[in-house]
N, C-alpha and C positions, 0 to 999 in steps of 0.2 A: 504493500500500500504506500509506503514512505517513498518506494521509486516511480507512482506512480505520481506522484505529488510532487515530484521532483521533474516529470518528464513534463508534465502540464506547465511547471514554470517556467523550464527553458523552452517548452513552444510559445507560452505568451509572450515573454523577452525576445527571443528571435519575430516572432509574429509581427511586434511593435516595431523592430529596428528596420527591417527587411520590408514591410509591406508597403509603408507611404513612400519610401524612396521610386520603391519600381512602379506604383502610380506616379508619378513625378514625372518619370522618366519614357512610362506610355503617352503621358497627355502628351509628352513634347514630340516625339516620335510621330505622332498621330497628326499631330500641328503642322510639320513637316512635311509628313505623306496629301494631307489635302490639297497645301500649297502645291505638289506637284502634279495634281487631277492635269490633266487634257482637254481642252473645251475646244471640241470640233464644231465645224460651220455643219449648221443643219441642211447646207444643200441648197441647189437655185432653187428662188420663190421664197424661202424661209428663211424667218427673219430667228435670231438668237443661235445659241450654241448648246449642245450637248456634252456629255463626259460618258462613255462606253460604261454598258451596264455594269459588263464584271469589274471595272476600275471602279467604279465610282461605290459598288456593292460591298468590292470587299474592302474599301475605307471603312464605310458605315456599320458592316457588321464589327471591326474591332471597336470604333467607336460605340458600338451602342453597346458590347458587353463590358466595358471600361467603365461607361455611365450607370451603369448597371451597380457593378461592382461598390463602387465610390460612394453614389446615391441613393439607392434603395430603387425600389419598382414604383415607389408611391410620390417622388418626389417630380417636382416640375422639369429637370432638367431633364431626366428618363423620358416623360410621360410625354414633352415636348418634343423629343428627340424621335421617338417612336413611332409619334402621328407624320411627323415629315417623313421618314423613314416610308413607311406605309402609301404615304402620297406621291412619292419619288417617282420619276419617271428617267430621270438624267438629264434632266433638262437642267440651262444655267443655272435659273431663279430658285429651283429644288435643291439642286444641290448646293448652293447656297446658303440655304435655308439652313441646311442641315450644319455646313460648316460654321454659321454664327452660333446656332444653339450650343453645337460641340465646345466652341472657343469659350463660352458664356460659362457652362462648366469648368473646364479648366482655367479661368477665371477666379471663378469661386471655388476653387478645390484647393487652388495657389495661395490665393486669400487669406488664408485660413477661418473661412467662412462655414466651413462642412466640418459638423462633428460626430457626424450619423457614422461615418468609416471606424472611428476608435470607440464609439460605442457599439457597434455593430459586431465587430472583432473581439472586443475587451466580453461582449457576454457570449459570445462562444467558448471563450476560455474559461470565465466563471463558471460557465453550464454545466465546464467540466470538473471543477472544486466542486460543483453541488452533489454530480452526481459521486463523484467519490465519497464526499462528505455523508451521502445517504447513505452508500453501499458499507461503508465503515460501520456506522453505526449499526446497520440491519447486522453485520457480523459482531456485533458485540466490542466494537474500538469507540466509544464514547470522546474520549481525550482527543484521539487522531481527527474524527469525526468536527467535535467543536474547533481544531485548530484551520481545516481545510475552510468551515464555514464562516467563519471568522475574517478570517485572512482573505474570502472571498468580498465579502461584505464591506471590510474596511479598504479595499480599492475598489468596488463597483463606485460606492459611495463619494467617493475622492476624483472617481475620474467623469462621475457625473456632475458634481461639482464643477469640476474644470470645462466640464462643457458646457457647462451653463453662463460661465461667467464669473464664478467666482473662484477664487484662490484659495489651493487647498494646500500649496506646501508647505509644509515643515508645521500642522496645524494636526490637533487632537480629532480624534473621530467624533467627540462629542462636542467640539468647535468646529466641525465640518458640519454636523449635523442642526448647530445654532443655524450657520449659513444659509444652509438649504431651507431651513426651516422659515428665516426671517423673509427671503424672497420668495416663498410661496409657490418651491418646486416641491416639496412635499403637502398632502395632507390628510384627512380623513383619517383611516385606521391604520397606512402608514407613519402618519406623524404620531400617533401613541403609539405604537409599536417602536418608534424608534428610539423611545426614551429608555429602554430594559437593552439594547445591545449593547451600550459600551461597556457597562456593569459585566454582560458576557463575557464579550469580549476581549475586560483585563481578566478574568477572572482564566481564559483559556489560552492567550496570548503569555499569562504571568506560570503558568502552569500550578495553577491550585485548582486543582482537579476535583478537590473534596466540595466547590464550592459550584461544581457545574453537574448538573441532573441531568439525562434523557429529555425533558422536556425543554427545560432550556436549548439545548441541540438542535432539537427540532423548531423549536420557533424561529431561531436560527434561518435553519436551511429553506423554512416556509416561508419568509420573508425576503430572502437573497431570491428565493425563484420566482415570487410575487417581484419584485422588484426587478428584477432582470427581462422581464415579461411586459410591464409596464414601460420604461425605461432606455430599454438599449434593445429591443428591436423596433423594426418597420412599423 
């Protein structure tokens, strides 16, 4: 179990280091390849220019799974990019079309305007502390269980934070939690639930093990998945 929990942190470390470089590095590429489309004359009698399907196709297929990637299925730059996509015929104006919206995202990806990418990511990785976290516990490792939930919880928490706007470093989980709490990213029956985790939390982070229960554990892992759910998906 302890190697497993060890394998999930160097994939989320390499995950974070590795993944926004090489979006970086497609949008540029991509930016590149459009610049170089072909806009052939449409022939006597007609007026504008074209760019050959397969050229012009397999731009927009890398670009649309890049925007994909980056933005989610639900957000405007996909949803934009899709309906043009759909409407393309290779005509100038189309593919055009297509090239502003592309630019517009990487744009806003450069920006650093998009936070949906390291939330999106970050609870993949969590999803997998949870489900260890659960699998521990169903086998009777309580301690192991509270430390993977824990540690889950106080960076979901920290790097939702950060995506929202406010500064989480070098700050208390129960001063990350003031935060969230004053600007009115948390509420309802997460905001009382969150008053009982950092109590947990030193209590399994400090290893006093006599002082964390089963159920404690569990409110835990039900509120990281609750929270992960709401949170840092789509």
């Amino acid at each position: 179990m302890a190697n497993k929990a060890v394998l999930c942190t160097y994939f989320f470390t390499y995950y974070q280091a590795m993944l926004i470089p090489l979006f970086v590095q497609r949008f540029n590429e991509l930016a590149e390849d459009v610049g170089r489309l072909q806009f052939h004359s449409n022939g006597s009698g007609f007026s504008g220019t074209h760019v050959k399907t397969g050229d012009w196709q397999r731009w927009a297929t890398s670009a649309q799974s890049l925007i994909l990637a980056v933005f989610g299925g639900g957000a405007p730059h996909y949803v934009n990019f899709l309906s043009a996509f759909e409407k393309c015929s290779g005509a100038d104006y189309d593919v055009m079309t297509l090239r502003g919206v592309f630019l517009a995202a990487k744009d806003d990806f450069e920006g650093g305007y998009v936070f949906n990418v390291d939330l999106r990511v970050s609870g993949e990785v969590f999803g997998n502390f949870v489900m260890l976290a659960r699998q521990s516990l169903a086998e009777g490792h309580k301690d192991v269980a509270a430390v993977l939930a824990c540690a889950a919880l106080e960076d979901a928490l920290k790097r939702f934070s950060t995506a929202s706007g406010a500064d989480a470093d070098g700050k208390s989980m129960q001063e990350v939690i003031n935060g969230l709490k004053s600007k009115g990213l948390v509420g309802g029956a997460q905001k009382t639930m969150l008053d009982a985790m950092p109590r947990i939390r030193n209590h399994a982070l400090h290893a006093e093990w006599d002082k964390l229960s089963e159920p404690d554990v569990n409110a835990v892992i039900g509120f990281v998945e609750q929270f992960l759910l709401t949170k840092f998906s789509d």
